[in-house]
C-alpha positions as a printed Julia matrix, in Angstrom:
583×3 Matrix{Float64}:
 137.58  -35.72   92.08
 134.74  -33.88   90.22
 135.8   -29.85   89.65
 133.94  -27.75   91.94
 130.92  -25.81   91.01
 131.14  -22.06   90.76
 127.95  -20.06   90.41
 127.44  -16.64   89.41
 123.96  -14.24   90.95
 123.19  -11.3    92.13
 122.47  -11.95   96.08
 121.56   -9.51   99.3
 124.8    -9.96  101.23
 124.46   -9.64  105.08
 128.11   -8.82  106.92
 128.2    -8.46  110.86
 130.76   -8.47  113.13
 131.5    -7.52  117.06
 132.95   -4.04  118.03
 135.77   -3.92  119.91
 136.19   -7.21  119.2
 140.01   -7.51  120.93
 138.86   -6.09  123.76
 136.34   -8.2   124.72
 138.74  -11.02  124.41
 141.23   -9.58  126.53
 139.1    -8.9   129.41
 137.39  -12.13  129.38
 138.08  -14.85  126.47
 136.58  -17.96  127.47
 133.37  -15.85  128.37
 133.45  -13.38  125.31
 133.7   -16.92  123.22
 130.89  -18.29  125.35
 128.4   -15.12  124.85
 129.35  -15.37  121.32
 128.43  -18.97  120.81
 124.97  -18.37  122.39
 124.06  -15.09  121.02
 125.02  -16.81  117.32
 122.82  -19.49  118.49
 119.75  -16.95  119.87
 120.17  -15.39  115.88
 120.02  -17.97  113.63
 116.03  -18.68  113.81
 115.66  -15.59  112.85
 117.97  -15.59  109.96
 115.82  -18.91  109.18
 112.63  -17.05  109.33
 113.86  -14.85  106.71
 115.38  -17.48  104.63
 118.47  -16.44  105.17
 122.06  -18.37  104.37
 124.56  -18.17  106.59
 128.02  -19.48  104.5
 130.65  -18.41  106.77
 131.14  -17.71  111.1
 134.15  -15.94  112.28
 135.19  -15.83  115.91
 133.87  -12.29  115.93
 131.67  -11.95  112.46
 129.01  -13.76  110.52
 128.37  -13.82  106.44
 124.63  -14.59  105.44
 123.21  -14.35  102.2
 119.54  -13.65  102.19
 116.89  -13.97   98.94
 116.14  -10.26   99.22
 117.26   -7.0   100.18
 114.16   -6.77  102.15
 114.38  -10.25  104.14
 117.94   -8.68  105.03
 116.99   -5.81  106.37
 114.52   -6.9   108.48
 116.29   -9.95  109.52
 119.35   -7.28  110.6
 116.5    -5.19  112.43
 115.23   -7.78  114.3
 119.02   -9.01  115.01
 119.65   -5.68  116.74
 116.68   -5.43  118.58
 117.44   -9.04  119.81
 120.52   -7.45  120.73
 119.85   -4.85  122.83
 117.42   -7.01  124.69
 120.15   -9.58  125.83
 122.67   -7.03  126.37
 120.06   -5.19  128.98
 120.63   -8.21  131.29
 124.47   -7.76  131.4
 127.06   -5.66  132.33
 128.89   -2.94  129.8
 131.99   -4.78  130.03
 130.05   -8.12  128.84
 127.74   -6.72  126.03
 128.34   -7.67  122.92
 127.5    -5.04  119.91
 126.83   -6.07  116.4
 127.91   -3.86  113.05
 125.81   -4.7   110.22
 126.91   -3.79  106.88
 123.64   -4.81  103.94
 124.8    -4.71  100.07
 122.91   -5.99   96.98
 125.65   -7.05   94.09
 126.53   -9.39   92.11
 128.62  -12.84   94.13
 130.24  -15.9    93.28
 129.24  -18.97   95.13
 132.04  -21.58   94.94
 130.66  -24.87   97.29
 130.32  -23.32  100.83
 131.73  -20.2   100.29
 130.42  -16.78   98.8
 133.45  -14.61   96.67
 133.27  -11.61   95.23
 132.77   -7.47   95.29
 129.44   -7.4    96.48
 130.92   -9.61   99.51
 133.67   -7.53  100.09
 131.44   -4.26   99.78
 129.0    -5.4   102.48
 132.28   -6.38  104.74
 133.34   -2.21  104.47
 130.22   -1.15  105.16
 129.71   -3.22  108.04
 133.42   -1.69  109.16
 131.95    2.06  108.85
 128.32    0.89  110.68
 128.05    2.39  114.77
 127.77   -0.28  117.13
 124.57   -1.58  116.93
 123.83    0.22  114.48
 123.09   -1.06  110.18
 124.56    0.55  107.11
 123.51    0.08  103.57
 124.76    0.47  100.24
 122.9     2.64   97.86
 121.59   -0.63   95.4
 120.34   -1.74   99.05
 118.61    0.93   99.85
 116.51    1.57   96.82
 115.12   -2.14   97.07
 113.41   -1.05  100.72
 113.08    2.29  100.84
 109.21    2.53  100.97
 108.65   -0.98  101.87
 109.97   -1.64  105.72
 108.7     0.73  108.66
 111.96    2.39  109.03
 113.84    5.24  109.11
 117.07    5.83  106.84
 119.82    8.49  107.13
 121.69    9.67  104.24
 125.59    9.1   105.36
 126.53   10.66  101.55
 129.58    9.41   99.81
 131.73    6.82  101.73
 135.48    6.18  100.45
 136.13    2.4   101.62
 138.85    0.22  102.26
 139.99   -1.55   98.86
 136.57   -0.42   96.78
 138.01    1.94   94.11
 135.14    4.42   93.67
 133.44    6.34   96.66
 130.03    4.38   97.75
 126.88    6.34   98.7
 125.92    4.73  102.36
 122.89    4.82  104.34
 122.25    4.16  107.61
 119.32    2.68  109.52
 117.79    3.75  112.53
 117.19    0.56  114.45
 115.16    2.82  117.51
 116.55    3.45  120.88
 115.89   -0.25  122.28
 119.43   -0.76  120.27
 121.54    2.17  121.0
 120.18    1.81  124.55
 122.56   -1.06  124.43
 125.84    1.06  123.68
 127.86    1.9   126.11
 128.49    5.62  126.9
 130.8     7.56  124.9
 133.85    8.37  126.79
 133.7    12.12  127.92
 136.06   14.75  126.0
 138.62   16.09  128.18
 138.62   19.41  129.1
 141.71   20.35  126.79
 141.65   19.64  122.8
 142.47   15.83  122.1
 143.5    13.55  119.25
 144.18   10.38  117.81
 146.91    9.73  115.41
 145.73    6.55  113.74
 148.39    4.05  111.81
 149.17    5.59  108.7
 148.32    3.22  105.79
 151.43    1.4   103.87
 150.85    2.11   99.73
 154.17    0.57   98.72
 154.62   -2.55   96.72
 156.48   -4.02   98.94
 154.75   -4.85  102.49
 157.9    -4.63  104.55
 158.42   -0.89  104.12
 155.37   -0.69  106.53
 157.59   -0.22  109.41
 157.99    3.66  107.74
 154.35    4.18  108.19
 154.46    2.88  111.58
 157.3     4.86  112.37
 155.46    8.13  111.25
 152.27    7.4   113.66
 155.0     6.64  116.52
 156.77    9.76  116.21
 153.7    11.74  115.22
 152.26   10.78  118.85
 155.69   11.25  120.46
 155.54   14.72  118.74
 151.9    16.19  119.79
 152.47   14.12  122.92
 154.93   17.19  124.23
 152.22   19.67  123.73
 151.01   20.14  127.29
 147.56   21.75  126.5
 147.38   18.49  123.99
 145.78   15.07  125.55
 146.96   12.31  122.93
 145.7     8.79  122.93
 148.36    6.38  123.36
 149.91    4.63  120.9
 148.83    1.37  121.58
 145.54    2.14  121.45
 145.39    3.81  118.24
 147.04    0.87  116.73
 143.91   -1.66  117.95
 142.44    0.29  114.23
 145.18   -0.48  112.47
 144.46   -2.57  108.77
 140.53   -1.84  110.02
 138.23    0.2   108.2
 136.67    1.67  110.87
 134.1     5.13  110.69
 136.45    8.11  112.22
 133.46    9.13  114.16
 132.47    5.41  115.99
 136.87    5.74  117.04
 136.73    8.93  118.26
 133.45    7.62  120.29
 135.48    4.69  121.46
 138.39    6.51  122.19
 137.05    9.97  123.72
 138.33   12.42  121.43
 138.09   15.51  119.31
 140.0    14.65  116.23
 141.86   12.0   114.37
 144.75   12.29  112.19
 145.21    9.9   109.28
 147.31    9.46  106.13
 149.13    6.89  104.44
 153.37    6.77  103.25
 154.19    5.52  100.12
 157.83    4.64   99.2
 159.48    4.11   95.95
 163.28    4.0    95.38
 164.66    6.5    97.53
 161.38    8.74   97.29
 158.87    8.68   99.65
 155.43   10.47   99.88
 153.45   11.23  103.33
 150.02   12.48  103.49
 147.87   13.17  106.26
 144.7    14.66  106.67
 143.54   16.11  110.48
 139.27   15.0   110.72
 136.84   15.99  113.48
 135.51   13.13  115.55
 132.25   14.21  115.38
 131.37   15.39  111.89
 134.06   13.21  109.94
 135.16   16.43  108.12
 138.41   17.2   107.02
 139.95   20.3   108.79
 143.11   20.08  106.66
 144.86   17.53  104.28
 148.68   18.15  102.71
 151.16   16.28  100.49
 154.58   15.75  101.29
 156.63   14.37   98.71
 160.44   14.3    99.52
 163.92   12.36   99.8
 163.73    9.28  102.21
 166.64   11.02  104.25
 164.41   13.96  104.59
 162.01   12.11  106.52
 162.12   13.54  110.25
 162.03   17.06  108.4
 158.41   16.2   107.04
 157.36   14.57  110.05
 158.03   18.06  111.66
 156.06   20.09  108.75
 153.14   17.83  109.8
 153.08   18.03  113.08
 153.43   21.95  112.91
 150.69   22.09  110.04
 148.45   20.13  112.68
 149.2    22.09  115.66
 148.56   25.11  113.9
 144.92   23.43  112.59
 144.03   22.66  115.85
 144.57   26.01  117.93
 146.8    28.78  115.99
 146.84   30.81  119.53
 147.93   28.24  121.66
 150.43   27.1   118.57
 151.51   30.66  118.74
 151.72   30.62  122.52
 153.9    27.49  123.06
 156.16   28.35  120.43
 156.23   24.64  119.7
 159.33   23.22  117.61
 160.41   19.62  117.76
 163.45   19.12  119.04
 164.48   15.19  118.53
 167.8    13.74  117.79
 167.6    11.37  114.58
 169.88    8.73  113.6
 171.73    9.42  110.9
 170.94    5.98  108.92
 167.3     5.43  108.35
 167.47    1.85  108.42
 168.26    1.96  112.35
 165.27    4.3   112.73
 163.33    1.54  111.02
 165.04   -1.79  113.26
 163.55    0.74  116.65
 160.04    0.93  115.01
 159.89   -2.82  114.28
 161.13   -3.17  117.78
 158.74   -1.11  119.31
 155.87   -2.83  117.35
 157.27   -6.43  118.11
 157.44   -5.31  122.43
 153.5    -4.14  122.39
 152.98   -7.77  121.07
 153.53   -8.84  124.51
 155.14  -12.35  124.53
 158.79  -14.02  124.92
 159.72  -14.71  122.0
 158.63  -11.13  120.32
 160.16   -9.5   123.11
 163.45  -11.45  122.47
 163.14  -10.61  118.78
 162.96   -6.9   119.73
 165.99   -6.99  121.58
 168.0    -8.73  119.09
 166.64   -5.92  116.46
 167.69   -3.38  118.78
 171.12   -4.47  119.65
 171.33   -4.34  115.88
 170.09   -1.06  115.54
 173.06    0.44  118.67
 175.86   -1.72  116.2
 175.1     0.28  113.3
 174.79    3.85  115.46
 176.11    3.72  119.08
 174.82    6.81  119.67
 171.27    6.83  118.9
 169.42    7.39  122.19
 166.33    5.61  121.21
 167.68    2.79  120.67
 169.1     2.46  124.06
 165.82    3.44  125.62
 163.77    1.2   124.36
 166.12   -1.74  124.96
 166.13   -0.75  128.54
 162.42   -0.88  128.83
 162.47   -4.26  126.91
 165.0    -5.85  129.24
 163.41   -4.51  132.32
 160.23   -6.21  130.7
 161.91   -9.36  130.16
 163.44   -9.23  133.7
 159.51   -8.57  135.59
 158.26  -11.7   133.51
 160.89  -14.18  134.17
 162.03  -14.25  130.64
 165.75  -14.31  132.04
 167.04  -16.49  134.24
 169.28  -14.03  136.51
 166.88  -11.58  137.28
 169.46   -9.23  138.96
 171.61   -8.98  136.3
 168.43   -8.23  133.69
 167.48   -5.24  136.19
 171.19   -3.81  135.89
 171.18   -4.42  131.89
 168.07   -2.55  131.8
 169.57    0.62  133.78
 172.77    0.64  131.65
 170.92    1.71  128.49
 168.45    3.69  130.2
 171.67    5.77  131.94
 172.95    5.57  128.39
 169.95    6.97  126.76
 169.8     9.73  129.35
 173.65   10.46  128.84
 172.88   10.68  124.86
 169.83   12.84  124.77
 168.16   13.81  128.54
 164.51   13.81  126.22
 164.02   10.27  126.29
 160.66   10.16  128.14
 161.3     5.87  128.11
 164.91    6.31  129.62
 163.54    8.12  132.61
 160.47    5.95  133.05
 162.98    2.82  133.2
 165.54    4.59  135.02
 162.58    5.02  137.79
 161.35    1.18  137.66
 164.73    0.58  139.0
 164.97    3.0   141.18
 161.67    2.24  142.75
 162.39   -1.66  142.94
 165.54   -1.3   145.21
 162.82    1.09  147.67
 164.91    4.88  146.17
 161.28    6.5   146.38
 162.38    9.73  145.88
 164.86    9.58  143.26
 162.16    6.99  141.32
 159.41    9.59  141.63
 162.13   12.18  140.54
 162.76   10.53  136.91
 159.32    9.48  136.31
 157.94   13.12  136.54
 160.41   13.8   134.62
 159.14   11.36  132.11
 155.76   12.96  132.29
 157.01   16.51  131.89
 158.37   15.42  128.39
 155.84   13.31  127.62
 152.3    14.37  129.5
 150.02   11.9   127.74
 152.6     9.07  128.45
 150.36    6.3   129.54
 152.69    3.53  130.64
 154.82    6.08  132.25
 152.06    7.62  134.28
 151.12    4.13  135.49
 154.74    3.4   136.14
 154.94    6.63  137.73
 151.82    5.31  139.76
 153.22    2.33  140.66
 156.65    4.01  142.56
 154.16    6.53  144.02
 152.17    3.02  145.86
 155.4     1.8   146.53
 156.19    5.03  148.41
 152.83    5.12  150.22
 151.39    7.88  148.11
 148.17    5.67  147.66
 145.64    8.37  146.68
 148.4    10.04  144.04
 148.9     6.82  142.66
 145.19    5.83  142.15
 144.62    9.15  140.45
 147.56    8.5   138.25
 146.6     5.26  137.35
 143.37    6.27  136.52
 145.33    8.74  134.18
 147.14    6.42  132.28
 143.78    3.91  132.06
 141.83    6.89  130.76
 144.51    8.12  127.56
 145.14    4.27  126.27
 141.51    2.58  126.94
 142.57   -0.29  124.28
 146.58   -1.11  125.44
 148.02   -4.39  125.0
 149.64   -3.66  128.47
 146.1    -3.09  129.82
 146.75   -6.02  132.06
 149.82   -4.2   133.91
 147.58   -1.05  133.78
 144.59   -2.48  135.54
 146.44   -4.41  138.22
 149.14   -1.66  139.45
 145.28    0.72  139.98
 143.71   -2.12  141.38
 146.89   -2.36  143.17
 146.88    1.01  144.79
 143.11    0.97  145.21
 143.91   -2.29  147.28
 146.75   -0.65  149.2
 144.08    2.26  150.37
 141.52   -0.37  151.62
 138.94    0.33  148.52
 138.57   -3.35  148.14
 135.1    -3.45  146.44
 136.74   -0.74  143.98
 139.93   -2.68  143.41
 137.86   -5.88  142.7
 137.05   -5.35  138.6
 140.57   -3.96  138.15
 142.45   -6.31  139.34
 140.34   -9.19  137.88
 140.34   -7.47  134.3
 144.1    -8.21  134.73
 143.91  -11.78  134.79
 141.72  -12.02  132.01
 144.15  -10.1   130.17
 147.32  -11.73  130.81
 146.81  -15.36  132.68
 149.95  -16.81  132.09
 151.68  -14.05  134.51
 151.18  -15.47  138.04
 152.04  -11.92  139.32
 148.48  -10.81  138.08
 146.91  -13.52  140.64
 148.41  -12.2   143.84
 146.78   -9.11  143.97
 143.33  -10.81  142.71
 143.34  -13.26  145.72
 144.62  -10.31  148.36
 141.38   -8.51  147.31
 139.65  -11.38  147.57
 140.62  -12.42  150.72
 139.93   -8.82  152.25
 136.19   -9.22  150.61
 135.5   -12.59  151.81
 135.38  -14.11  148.98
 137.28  -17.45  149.98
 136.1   -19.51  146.97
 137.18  -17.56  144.91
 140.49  -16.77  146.18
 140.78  -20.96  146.1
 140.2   -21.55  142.63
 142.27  -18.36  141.31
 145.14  -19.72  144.07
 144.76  -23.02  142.02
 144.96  -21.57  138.69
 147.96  -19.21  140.0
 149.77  -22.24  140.98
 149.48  -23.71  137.47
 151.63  -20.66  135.85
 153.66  -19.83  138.65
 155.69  -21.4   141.74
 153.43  -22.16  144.76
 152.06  -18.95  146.75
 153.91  -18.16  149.74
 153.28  -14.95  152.2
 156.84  -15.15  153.19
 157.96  -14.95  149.74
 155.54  -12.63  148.86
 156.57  -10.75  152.25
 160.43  -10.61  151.21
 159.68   -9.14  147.76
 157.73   -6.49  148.84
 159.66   -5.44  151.12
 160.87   -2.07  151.66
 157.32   -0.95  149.61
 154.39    0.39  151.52
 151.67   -1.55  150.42
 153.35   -5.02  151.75
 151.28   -5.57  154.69
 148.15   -4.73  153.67
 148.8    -7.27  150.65
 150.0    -9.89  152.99
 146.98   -9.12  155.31
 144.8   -10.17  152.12
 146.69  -13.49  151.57
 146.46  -14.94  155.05
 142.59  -14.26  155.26
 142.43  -16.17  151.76
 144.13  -19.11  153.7
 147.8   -18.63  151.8
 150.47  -20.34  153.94
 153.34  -18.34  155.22
């Protein structure tokens, strides 16, 4: 076989890909895939009228190498204009937003692909562009500066992911036909917020990573007590983990003030955490520290920083609250790192990650019996397990799940995930009032505790509360925007929006929750109750046919004897017989 043919050049590099690429999936796959295949398809006469390359399509990204700086910029213009004109005709939860990212260096061309740092530079600065929106490197922007009818804005020095020295960036103003196309920024809530983004791994060796993902877990858990405090959830944050992402297009995305960052870096029995606290809007650095200490030191520095924030923040209301973290460590750091893993392994949402987290954490209570987390978060794993049908006695999985939840509670009454899963239980065998007991008390730990609040929502439907729950829901919804449980979030409001006879409202919700999650056939039922309410009997067939597939076959009676005891039953079952569901 002849050796392949490497070539050497300097070449304009073109990087795009799609913002809030995940989430677009999970609402709608097979339709995010489709858009994506026909907007691709809309581009690439334009990328031919400016003799442009294209060497490589991602599912959500596109590498083209063009014969000028200038061909690439105006091919990128034209892109987003394109853009914004097909995303007019669709709904905000449908459009699909380019980043561009332009660079002009030096590439290696090896058969059909395209190597090198003038790739990899154009790929960052496509991570930092807005949605919609174009960013250049400097060598790009002194080959068209003068010579295309556009604006340019000096971003200043950029530090990005994996280039060594700081990059001067520019961006382009593509006119408002494009940022037309953005959706609106989520509103800041009326207290200070934050979001404590996963702190970067700099070891040598990849699997102390679970320490850095411990600190942005505990960080959250931390700030999350402050009452005055709304903190993004922790699921969210972690959609921008391993991305390089601009701090100001998250805290757009997200609805916030100010981000945290930082990295951890471990060596022996060292290890080194910094953090630096940036405002969402300007991208400045309101404070930055060093912490270099002992690695059994480590819930002592994760204290410093969270008081060093606080105090950044709002000295008066730090000075008001008082605030001290209280917390109850283990003593070994190696089971605080088998709960972290855990944790990471249950927001991955599938059987056999969620059976992996449980054997972690039944590790983890070996080692130190008495370590509260651990027994929390093996509760709310279990009880997990038990609502999916991962186990086959679904009885015994519910009393499993209370045993370490009780146990957590008897260890260390703070456990915010104790009390939520104490409450799932006792709201599934109809104790309203004792369930809506522990989950407030969930929330009073833990305020901006979005799957609590939505469990919390959930026993308040179930107890007929159906305006309380809807504005809880809405809550949780609101602080994690990006969750990999956004399919349980979205049906249990559409659920209580159901139960109150706001079918039109419920409608979205609880069809966002199929498209998030349709393997579970509990998502279905409430999509074809809705739709049977609303008429829309053709509908209700074909999702009753696709429920069917995942799930045994739909029954009213069965659905009937499950719900009973919980207020919303009949309204549900009311829903089912008009979309022609046998009893």
């Amino acid at each position: 076989m002849a050796q392949q043919r490497v070539e050497r050049r300097l070449a304009a590099i073109l990087a795009a890909d799609v913002a809030g690429y995940s989430r677009l999936m999970g609402l709608d796959e097979a339709g995010t895939a489709r858009r994506l295949r026909d907007h691709l398809a809309a581009m690439r006469p334009i990328v031919g009228k400016h003799d442009g390359r294209i060497f490589k399509t991602m599912g959500d990204g596109v590498l083209i190498e063009f014969p000028s700086v200038v061909a690439a910029v105006e091919c990128a213009i034209k892109v987003q204009k394109l853009m914004a004109r097909r995303n007019a005709k669709l709904i905000a939860e449908q459009r699909v937003l380019y980043r561009i990212g332009i660079n002009l260096g030096e590439v290696l061309v090896e058969g059909d692909d395209i190597l090198g740092d003038g790739v990899n530079i154009a790929a960052r600065l496509e991570g930092i562009a807005e949605p919609g929106g174009i960013c250049l490197s400097r060598s790009a922007y002194e080959q068209v500066k003068g010579k295309i009818d556009a604006q340019y804005a000096d971003m200043g020095e950029q530090r990005l992911k994996n280039i060594a020295d700081p990059l001067q960036v520019f961006r382009v103003n593509v006119g408002s036909a494009a940022a037309a196309s953005a959706p609106p920024a989520l509103p800041l809530p009326d207290r200070p917020s934050i979001v404590v983004l996963p702190f970067t791994n700099l070891s040598d060796d990849p699997e102390r990573a679970y320490f850095a993902d411990g600190v942005t877990e505990d960080l959250t858990t931390a700030l999350s007590r402050l009452r005055w405090l709304f903190v993004i959830a922790r699921n969210s944050a972690f959609v921008y983990k391993d991305k390089a992402v601009d701090v100001r297009t998250i805290a757009r995305d997200l609805g916030v003030r100010y981000a945290l960052e930082g990295s951890v870096r471990t060596a022996g029995q060292r290890i080194r955490i910094t953090g630096q606290l940036i405002d969402g809007e300007t991208a400045k650095h309101i404070w930055a520290e060093k912490y270099d200490r002992q690695l059994h030191d480590i819930f002592t520095v994760q204290d410093e920083i969270t008081e060093n924030i606080v105090a950044a923040i709002e000295p008066h209301l730090y000075a008001q609250e008082g605030y001290r973290a209280a917390r109850q460590p283990p003593e070994s750091v190696d089971v605080w790192g088998l709960v972290v893993r855990a944790i990471d392994l249950i927001n991955k949402f599938g059987r056999n990650h969620n059976e992996e987290a449980q054997r972690l954490l039944r590790r983890a209570i070996e080692i130190d019996p008495h370590y509260a987390r651990a027994h929390a978060t093996l509760s709310w794993a279990i009880w997990w397990a038990t609502l999916y049908y991962y186990v086959e006695d679904r009885s015994e999985g519910y009393r499993q799940s209370a045993l370490h939840a009780h146990e957590a509670l008897r260890l260390d009454q703070s456990e915010p995930w104790a009390h939520m899963t104490v409450g799932l239980n006792l709201s599934t065998s109809c104790q309203h009032e004792r369930a809506l007991a522990e989950h407030q008390a969930a929330l009073n730990l833990n305020p901006s505790f979005a799957l609590g609040r939505t469990a919390y929502g959930w026993a308040l439907l179930r107890a007929g509360r159906f305006d309380d729950a809807i504005a809880e829901t809405a809550k949780a919804l609101r602080m994690s925007p990006l969750d990999s449980f956004a399919g349980l979030y979205t049906t249990i409001h559409g659920l209580a929006l159901l139960a109150a006879r706001r079918f039109a409202e419920a409608l979205p919700y609880v069809r966002a929750s199929v498209a998030a999650d349709a393997e579970f056939a509990g998502h279905y039922n409430a999509l074809i109750s809705c739709c049977g309410h609303l008429g829309l009997i053709e509908e209700a067939v074909e999702f009753t046919a696709r429920r069917n597939k995942v799930g045994p076959p739909l029954r009213v009676g069965v659905l009937r004897n499950n719900l009973r005891g919980f207020a919303h039953c009949e309204v549900f079952a009311e829903g089912l017989i008009k979309a022609g569901i046998p009893e």
